[in-house]
FIKE-169440 format. One record per residue (C-alpha): residue in one letter; residue number from 1; x, y, z. Coordinates in nm, 2 decimals, decimal comma, m for minus. Layout:
BEGIN
+----+-----+--------+--------+--------+
: aa :   i :      u :      v :      w :
+----+-----+--------+--------+--------+
:  A : NUM :      X :      Y :      Z :
...
+----+-----+--------+--------+--------+
END
This chain:
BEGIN
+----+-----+--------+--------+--------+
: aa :   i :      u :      v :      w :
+----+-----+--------+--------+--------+
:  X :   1 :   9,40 :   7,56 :  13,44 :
:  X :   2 :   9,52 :   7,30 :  13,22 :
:  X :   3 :   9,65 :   6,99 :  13,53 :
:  X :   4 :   9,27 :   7,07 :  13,67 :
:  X :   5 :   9,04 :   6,73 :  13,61 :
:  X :   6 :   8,71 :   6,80 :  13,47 :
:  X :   7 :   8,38 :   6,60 :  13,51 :
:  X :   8 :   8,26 :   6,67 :  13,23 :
:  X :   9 :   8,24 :   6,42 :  12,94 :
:  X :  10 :   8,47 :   6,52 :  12,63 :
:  X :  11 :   8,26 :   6,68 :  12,34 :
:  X :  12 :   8,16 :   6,46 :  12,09 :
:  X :  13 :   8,38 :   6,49 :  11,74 :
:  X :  14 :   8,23 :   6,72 :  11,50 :
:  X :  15 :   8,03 :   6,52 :  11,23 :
:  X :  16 :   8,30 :   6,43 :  10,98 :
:  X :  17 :   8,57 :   6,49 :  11,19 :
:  X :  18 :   8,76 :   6,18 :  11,15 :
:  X :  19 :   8,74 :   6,23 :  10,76 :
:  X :  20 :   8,90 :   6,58 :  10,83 :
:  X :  21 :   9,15 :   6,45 :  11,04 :
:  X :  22 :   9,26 :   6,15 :  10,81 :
:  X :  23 :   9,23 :   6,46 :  10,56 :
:  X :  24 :   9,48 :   6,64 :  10,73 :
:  X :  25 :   9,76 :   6,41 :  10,81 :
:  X :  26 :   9,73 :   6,25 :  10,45 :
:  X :  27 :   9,83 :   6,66 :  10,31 :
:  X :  28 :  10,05 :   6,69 :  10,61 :
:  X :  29 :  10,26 :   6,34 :  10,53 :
:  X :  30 :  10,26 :   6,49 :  10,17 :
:  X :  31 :  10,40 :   6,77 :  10,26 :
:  X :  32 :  10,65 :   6,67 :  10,48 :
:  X :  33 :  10,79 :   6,42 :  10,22 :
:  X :  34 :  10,82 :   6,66 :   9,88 :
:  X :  35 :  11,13 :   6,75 :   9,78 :
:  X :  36 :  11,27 :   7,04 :  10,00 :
:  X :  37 :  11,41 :   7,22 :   9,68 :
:  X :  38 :  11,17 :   7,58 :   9,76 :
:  X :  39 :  11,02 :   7,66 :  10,04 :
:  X :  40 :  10,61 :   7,70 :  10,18 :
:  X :  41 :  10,60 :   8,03 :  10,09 :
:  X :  42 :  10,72 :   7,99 :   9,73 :
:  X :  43 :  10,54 :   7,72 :   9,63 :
:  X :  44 :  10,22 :   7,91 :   9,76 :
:  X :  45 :  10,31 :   8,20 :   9,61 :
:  X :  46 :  10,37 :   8,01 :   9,25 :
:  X :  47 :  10,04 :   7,80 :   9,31 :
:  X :  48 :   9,83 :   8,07 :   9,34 :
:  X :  49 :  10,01 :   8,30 :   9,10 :
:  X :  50 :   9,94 :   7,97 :   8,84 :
:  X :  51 :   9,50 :   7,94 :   8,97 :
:  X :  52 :   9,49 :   8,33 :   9,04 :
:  X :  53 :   9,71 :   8,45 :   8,72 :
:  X :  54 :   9,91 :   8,78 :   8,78 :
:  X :  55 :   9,87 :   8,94 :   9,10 :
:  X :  56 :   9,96 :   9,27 :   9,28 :
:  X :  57 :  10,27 :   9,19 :   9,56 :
:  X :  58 :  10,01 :   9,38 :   9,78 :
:  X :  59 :   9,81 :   9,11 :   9,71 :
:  X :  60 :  10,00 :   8,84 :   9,74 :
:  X :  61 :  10,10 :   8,97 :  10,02 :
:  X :  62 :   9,76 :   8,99 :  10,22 :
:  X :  63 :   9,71 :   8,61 :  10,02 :
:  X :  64 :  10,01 :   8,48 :  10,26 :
:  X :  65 :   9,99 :   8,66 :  10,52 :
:  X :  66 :  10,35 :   8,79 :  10,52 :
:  X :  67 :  10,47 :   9,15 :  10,48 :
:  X :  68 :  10,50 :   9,35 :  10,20 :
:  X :  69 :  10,88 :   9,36 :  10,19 :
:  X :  70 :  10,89 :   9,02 :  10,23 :
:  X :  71 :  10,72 :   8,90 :   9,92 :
:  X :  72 :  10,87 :   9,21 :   9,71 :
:  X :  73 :  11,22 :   9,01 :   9,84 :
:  X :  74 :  11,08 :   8,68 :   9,75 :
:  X :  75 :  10,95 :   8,82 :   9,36 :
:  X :  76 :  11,28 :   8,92 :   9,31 :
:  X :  77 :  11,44 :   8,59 :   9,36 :
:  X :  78 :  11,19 :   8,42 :   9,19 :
:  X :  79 :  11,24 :   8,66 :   8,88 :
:  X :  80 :  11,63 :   8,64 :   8,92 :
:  X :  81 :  11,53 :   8,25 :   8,89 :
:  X :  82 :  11,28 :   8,26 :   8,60 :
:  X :  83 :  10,96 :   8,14 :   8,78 :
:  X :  84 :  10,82 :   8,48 :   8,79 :
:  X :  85 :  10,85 :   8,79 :   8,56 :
:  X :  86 :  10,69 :   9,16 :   8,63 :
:  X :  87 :  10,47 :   9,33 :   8,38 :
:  X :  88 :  10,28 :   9,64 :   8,40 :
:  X :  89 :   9,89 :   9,67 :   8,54 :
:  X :  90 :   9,68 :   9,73 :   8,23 :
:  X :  91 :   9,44 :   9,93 :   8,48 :
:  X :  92 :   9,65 :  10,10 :   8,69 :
:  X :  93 :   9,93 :  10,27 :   8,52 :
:  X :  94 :  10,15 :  10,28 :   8,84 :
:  X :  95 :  10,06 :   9,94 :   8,93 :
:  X :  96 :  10,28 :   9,67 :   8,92 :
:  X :  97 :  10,17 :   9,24 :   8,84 :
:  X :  98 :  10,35 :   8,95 :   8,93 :
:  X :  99 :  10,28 :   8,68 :   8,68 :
:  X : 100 :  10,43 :   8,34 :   8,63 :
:  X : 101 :  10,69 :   8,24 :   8,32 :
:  X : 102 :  10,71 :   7,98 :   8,11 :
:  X : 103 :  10,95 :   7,83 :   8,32 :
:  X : 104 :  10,77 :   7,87 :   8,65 :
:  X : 105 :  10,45 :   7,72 :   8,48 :
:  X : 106 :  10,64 :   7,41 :   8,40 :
:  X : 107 :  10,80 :   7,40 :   8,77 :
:  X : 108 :  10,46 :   7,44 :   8,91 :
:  X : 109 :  10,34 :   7,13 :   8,65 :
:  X : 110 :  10,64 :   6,94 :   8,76 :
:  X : 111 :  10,64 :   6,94 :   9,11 :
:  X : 112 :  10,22 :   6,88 :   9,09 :
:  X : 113 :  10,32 :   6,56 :   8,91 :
:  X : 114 :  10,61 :   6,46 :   9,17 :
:  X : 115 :  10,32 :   6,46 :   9,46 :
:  X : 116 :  10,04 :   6,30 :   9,19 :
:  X : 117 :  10,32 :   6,04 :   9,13 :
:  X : 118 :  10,38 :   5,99 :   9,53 :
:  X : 119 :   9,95 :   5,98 :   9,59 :
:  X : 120 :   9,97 :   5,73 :   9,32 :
:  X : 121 :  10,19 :   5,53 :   9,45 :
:  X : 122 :  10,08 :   5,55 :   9,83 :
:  X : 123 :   9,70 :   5,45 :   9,67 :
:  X : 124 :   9,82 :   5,15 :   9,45 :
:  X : 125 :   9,99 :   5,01 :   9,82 :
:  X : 126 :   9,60 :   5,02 :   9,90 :
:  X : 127 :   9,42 :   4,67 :   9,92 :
:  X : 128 :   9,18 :   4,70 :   9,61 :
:  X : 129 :   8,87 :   4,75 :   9,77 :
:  X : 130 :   9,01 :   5,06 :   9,98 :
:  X : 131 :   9,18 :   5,18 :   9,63 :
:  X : 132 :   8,81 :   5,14 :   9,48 :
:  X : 133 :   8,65 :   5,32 :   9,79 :
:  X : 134 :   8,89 :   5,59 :   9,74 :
:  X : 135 :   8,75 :   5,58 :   9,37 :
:  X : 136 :   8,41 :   5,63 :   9,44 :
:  X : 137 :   8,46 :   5,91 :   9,68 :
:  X : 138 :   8,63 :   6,11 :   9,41 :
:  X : 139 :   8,36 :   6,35 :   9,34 :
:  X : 140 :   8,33 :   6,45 :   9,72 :
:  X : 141 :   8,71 :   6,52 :   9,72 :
:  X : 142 :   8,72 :   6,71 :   9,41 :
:  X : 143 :   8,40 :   6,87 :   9,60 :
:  X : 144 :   8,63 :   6,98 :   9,91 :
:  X : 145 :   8,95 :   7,05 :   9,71 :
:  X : 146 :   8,65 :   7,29 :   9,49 :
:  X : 147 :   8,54 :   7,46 :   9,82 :
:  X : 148 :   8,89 :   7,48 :   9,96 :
:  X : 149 :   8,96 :   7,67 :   9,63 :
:  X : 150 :   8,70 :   7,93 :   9,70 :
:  X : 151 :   8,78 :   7,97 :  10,03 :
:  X : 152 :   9,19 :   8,05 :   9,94 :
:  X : 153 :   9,03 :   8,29 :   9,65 :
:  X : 154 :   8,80 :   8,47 :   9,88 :
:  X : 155 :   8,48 :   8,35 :   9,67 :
:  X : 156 :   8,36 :   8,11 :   9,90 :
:  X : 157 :   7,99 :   8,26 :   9,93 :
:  X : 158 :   7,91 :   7,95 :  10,13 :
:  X : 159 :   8,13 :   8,05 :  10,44 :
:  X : 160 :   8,01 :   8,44 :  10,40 :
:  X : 161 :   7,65 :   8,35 :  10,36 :
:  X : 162 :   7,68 :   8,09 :  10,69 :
:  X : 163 :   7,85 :   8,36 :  10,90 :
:  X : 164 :   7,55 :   8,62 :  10,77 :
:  X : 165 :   7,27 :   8,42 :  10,90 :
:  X : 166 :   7,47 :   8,33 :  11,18 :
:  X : 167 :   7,48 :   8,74 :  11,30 :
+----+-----+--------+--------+--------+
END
């Protein structure tokens, strides 16, 4: 029951807990104050259709978690818009890829800078020596972002090989 009192002592925070947490918030705040000019969905679906390049809607579809008819809705206002344009599977004649333009390269590129621009202007608020901490942990961040990237793609071996020794 959730009103019942328990005697036991709270667990203690994971190791690194409060770095996830701060983490968290920090993309949370960031994405709460982009522009609202697309939605979640689409700017997943353009981000991973500009790291992944051209993808099945099947795929994309398991890749967000939303129904098939959905994204097949969603590609075809994204083509009416120019982001996205469709072009036959070179190995499966009936198949279908989704695959970003020109135009929906340069949106993704844009809208990447309007957040850099907003990180860099949160971090220049910084007093210098947390600007320079943030600095020196650079190479562990571009070590989670690296992992997280993995992990979205369904490479990361880490994860698999953890939950293998773990059976």
């Amino acid at each position: 029951m959730l009103n019942e009192v328990s005697d036991q002592p709270p667990p203690e925070p994971a190791e690194g807990s409060d770095v996830a947490l701060a983490l968290y918030s920090l993309v949370a705040m960031v994405v709460g104050i982009m522009p609202r000019d697309i939605s979640l969905t689409v700017a997943t679906t353009l981000n991973v259709l500009e790291r992944a390049g051209p993808q099945r809607i099947t795929h994309l579809a398991t890749r967000l978690g939303v129904a098939q008819p959905s994204v097949t809705s969603l590609v075809d206002k994204l083509e009416h818009e120019g982001l996205v344009a469709r072009r036959a599977d070179p190995t499966d004649a009936r198949g279908v890829l989704v695959a970003l333009t020109a135009a929906g390269r340069r949106y993704v590129r844009d809208r990447r800078q309007v957040g850099t621009d907003l990180l860099v202007e949160l971090i220049d608020g910084l007093p210098a020596d947390q600007a320079r901490s943030l600095r020196a942990a650079l190479p562990a961040l571009e070590a989670v972002v690296a992992l997280a990237q993995r992990r979205a793609d369904g490479t990361d071996r880490l994860a698999t090989a953890v939950g293998e020794a773990q059976r």
